[in-house]
C-alpha positions as CSV (number, residue, x, y, z in Angstrom):
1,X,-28.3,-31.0,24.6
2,X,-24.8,-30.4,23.8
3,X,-23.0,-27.2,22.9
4,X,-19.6,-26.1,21.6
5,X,-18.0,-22.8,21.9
6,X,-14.6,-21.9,19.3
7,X,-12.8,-19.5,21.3
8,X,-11.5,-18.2,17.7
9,X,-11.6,-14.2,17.4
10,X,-13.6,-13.9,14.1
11,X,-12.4,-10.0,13.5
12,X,-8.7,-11.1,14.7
13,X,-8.8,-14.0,12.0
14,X,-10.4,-11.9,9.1
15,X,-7.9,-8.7,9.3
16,X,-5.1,-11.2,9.6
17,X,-6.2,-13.1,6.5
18,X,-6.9,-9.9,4.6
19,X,-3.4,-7.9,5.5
20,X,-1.6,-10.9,4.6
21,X,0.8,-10.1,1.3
22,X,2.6,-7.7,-0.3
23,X,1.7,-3.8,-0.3
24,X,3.0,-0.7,-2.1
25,X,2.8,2.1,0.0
26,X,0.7,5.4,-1.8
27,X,0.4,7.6,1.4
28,X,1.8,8.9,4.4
29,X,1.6,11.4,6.8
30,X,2.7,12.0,10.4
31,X,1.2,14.3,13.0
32,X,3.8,16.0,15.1
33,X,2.4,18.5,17.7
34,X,0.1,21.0,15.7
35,X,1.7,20.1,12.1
36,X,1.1,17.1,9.6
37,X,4.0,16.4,7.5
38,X,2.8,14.3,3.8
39,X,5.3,12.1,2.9
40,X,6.9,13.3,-0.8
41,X,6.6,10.0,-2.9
42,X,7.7,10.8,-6.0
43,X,10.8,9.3,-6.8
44,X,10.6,7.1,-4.1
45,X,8.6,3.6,-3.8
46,X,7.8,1.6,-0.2
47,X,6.7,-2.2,-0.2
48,X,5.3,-4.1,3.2
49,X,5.2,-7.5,3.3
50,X,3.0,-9.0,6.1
51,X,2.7,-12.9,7.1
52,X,0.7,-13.9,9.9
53,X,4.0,-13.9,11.7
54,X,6.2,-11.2,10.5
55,X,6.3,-7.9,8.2
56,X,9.3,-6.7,6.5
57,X,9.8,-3.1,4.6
58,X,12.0,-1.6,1.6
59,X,12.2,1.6,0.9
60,X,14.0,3.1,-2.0
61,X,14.6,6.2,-4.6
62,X,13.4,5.2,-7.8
63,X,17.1,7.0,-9.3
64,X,19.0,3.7,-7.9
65,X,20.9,6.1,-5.2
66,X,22.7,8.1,-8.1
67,X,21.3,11.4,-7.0
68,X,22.5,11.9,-3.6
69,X,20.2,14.7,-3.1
70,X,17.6,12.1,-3.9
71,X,18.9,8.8,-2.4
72,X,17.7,6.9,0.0
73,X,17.4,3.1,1.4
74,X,15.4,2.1,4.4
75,X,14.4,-1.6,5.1
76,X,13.5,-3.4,8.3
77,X,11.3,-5.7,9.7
78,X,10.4,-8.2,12.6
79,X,7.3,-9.7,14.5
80,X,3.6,-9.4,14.0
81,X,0.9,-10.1,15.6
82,X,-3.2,-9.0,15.3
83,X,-5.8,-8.8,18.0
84,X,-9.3,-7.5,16.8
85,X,-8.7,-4.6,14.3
86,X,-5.3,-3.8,16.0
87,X,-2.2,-4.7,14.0
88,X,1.4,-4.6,15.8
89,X,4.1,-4.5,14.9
90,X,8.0,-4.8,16.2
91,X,11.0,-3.4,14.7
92,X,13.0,-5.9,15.6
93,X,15.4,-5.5,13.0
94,X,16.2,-1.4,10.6
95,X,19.0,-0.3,8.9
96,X,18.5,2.9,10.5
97,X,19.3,1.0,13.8
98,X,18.0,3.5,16.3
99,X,15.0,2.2,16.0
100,X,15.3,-1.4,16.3
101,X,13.5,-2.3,19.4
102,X,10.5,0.2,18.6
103,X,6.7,-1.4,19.0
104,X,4.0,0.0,17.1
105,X,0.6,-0.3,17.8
106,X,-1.7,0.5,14.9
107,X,-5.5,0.6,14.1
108,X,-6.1,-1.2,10.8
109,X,-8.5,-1.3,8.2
110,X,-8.6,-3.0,4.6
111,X,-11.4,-1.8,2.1
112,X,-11.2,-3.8,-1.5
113,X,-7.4,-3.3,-1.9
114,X,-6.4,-0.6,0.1
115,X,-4.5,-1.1,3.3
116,X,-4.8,1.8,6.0
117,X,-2.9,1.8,9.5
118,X,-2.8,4.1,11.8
119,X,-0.7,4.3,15.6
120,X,1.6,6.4,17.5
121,X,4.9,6.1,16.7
122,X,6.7,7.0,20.4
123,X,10.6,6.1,20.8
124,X,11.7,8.1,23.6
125,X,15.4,7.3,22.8
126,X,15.2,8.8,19.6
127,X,12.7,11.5,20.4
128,X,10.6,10.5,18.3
129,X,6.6,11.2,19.2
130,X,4.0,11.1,16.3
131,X,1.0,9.9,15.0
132,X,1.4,8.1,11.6
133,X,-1.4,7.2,9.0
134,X,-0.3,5.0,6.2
135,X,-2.2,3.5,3.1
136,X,-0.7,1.1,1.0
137,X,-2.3,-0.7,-2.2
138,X,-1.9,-4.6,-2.7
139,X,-0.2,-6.0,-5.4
């Protein structure tokens, strides 16, 4: 009798295949000590975009930066990589370049269309220390 094993991960495989593309962000909100601060996004709009390799993010005012109360510009991006239903990800490159160099962890889940992560955001050089959940929609 002969036998084969595949050492493939098939929960690795199948969130890889399903966070693959490009996602509009539609909620966010980080836990910092005893308070949860909701991301405002009106007037603002954030797109992912994940390959099995890497992920890049923009993140923009809707007002084209003409209201300088309003404006804002964020983008980054950098390796990837998924294990089981963990998705990581590394900063490896942010306009906003105190935080290149940060590593995420996050737990992820995809139901129909609907992207959710979740991790501790922890950059000790830029005191940063808080628990992020994110849901994004695909396009």
């Amino acid at each position: 009798m002969v036998t084969f094993s595949c050492s493939q991960n098939v929960e690795k495989d199948n969130l890889e295949k399903r966070m693959i593309g490009t996602w509009r962000l539609i909620s966010s909100e980080s836990h910092v000590k005893d308070s949860v601060i909701k991301e405002d996004l009106a007037g603002r709009e954030m797109f992912k975009i994940i390959t099995n390799s890497h992920f890049a993010f923009l993140y923009h005012d809707l007002q084209k930066g003409k209201d300088s109360k309003t404006a804002l510009f964020v983008s980054g991006g950098g390796k990837c990589s998924f294990t089981d239903t963990t998705y990581t990800e590394n900063l490896d490159y942010c306009n906003c370049r105190m935080w290149e160099g940060v590593k995420v962890n996050f737990k992820a889940t995809v139901s129909n269309d609907t992207l959710t992560i979740e991790g501790l955001e922890k950059a000790d050089k830029i005191d940063v220390n808080q628990y992020i959940i994110e849901k994004y929609i695909k396009l």
